[in-house]
N, C-alpha and C positions, 0 to 999 in steps of 0.2 A: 210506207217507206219506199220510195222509189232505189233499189238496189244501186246501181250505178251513180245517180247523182249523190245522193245520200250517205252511200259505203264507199267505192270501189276506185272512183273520181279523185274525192280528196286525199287518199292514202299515193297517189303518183308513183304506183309501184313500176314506171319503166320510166323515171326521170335518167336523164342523160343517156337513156340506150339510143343508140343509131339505128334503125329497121328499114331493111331496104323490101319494098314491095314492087314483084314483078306481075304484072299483068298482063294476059294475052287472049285472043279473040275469042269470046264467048260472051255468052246472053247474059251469064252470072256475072257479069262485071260489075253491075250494078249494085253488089254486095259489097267489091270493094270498097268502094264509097264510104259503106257505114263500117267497112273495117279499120280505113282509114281516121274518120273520125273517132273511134273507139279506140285508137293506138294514140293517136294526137292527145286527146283530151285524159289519156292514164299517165301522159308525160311524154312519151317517145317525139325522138326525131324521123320524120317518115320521109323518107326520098320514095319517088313512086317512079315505073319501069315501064315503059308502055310498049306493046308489038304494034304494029301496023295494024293486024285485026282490032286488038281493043280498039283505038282510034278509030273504029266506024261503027261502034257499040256509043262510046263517051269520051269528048272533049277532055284534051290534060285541062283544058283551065276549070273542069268542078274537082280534080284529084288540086291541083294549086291552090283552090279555093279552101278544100280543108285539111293539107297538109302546109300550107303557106312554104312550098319550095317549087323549084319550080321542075315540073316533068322532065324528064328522060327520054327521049324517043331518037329512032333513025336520025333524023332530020335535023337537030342541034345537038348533036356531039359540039364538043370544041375540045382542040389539044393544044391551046396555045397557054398557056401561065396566066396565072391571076395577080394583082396586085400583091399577093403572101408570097411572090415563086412561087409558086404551085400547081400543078397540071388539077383542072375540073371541070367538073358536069362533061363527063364520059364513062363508060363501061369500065376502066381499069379506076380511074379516080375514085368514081361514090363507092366502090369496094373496098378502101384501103382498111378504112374505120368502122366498120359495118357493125355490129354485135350479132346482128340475124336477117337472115333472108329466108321473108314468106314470098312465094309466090302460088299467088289468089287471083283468078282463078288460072287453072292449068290443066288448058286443052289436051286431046288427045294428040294434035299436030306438036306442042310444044313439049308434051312428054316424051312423043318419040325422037325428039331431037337434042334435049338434055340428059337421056340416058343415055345414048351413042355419043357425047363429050361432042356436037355439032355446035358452031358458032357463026351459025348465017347469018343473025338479026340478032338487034340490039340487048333483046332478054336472055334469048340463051348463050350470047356472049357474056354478059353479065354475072350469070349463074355459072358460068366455065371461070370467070376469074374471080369468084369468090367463096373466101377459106372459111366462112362463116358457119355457125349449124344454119341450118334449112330446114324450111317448116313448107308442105307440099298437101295444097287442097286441091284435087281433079274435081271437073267439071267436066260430062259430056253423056250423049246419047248413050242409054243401056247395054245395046249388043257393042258399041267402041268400046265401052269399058269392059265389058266379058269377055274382049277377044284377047283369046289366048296371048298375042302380039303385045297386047297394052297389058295384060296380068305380065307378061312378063319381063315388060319395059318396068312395071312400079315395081316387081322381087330386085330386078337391077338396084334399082336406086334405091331400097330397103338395104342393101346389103352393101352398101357405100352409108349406111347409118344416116341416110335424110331421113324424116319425118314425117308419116303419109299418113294425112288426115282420113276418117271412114266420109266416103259419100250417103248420102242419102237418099230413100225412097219418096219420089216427087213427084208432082206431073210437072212432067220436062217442058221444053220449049219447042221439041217435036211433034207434043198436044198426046202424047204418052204418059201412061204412068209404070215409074220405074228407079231403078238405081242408077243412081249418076247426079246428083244434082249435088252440087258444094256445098261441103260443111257451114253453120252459121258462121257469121262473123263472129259471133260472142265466143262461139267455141273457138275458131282461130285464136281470137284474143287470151282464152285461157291457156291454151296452149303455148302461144308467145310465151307470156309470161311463168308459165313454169319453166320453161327452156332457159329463161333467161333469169331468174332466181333460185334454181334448185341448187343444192349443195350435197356433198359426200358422206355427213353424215344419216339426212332423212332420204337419200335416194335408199329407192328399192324396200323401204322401214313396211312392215304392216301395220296398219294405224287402224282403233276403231275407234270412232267419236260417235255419243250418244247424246240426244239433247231434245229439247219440246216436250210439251205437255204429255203427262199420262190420265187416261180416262178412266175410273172407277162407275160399274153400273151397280147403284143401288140396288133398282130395280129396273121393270120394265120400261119406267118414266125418269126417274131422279139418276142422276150419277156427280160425281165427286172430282173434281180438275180443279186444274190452276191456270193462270195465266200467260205460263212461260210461254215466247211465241217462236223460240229455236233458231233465232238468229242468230244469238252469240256461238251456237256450237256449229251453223251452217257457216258462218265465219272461221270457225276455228280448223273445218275441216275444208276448206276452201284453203287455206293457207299452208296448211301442211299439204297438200296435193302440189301449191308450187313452190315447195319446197321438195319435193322428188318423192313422198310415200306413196303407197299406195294404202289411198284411205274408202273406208267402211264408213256410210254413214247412217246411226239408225234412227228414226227419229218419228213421231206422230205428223209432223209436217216439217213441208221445205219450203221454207217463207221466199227463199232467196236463188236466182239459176245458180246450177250446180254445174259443171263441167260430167262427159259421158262416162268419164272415166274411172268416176269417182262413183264406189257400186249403194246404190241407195236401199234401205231398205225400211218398209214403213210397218211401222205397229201403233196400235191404240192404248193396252192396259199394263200394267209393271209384270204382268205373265207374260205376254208377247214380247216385252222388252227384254228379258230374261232369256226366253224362247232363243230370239232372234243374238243375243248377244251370245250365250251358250254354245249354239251351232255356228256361227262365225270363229267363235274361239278356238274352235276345233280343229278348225281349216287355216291358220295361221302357218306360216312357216318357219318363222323365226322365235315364236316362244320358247323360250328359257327349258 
């Protein structure tokens, strides 16, 4: 089973959301790309934002090619009315209607200037005039991201309630290995999508979902299972995650990607499962 085409695809859980996606100079842009198609193809409408850096990383026309709108950039604003009256394809326009703004990837140049409310070029004007939540994946060399300056350019915009994805340990583009590299696309995507389907009453819920086979050893050779292959509960617990819980999941196998956030925990035998459901339940906050 191919998760995506199979599952994730045909359910269009971001039909008629608006997503505006800002992009600026860095080597990860190329992720963009498959985030763009990964929001497109879940349903969304994706307006893409381009800096002058992206634009010597990749052409707006492969983001036109799979968002089918057409780029954003310095260099075609227009403020004159469209055949509707309507002011478009500018920095105050594609903000009116928005439901969310990711910007993927987000340099260290374009963090320090969206946390100081700067609006020199096209993205982080962009980002100044719009009310939307924000979802914030950095991208950059190791010691740019440790320096004290950028830890506390991202506390800034933590405490303005944006949404700041974890980077990753990677070999960079420096030929380094280290933290800084952008979160997946997959995970932006689930992230989108809880942001944009969560609700009041599973926000913040503790949720544990158990599912998948359990293992019986006979002996040193024979043991005792079933079939089940834990998709149905790695669905069930994918879905409540975007709906706003915070879900446990325990399971013999994870047929299917999970989102980081969502804390896994693997067992084999209906002891372990036990085990492991036992000590979760302890740690709950909100049981009765």
């Amino acid at each position: 089973m191919n998760f995506l085409e199979d599952l994730f695809y045909p359910l269009r859980l971001l039909e008629n959301k608006r997503i505006l996606l800002l992009v600026s100079g860095s080597i990860a842009v190329y992720k963009s790309l498959e985030l763009t198609r990964l929001l497109f193809k879940s349903g969304a409408s994706v307006q893409v934002v381009m800096s002058k850096g992206a634009k010597k990383f990749i052409k707006p026309l492969s983001f036109e090619a799979l968002s089918h709108h057409k780029v954003l950039h310095d260099h075609n604003e227009k403020w004159h009315y469209n055949h509707q009256n309507a002011l478009h394809h500018n920095h105050i326009a594609c903000t009116a209607n928005a439901d969310l703004l990711i910007f993927a990837p987000l340099s260290a140049n374009s963090l320090s200037k969206i946390a100081h409310a700067l609006a020199d070029n096209i993205v982080s004007a962009t980002f100044l005039a719009c009310t939307s939540p924000k979802i914030l994946a950095p991208s950059m060399n190791t010691n740019m991201l440790k320096s004290p300056i950028t830890q506390s350019n991202l506390q800034r915009l933590k405490d303005f309630n944006h949404i700041i994805l974890d980077t990753q340990n990677a070999l960079l583009a420096c030929d380094t290995k280290g933290d800084g590299a952008m979160a997946e696309p997959l995970e932006i995507l689930f992230k989108a999508a809880q942001t944009l389907l969560k609700d009041a009453y599973f926000e913040n819920r503790e949720v544990v979902v158990m599912g998948g086979a359990s293992v019986e050893k006979i002996d040193s050779v024979r043991i005792i299972s079933n079939l089940s292959s834990g998709i149905q509960a790695s669905a069930l617990a994918l879905a409540l995650y975007f709906k706003g819980a915070k879900v446990t999941f325990i399971a013999s196998n994870f047929p299917t990607p999970l989102p980081k956030e969502i804390a896994k925990i693997l067992v084999s035998d209906t002891q372990s499962y036990e085990n492991a459901l036992n000590k979760t339940a302890k740690n709950l906050k909100n049981m009765p």
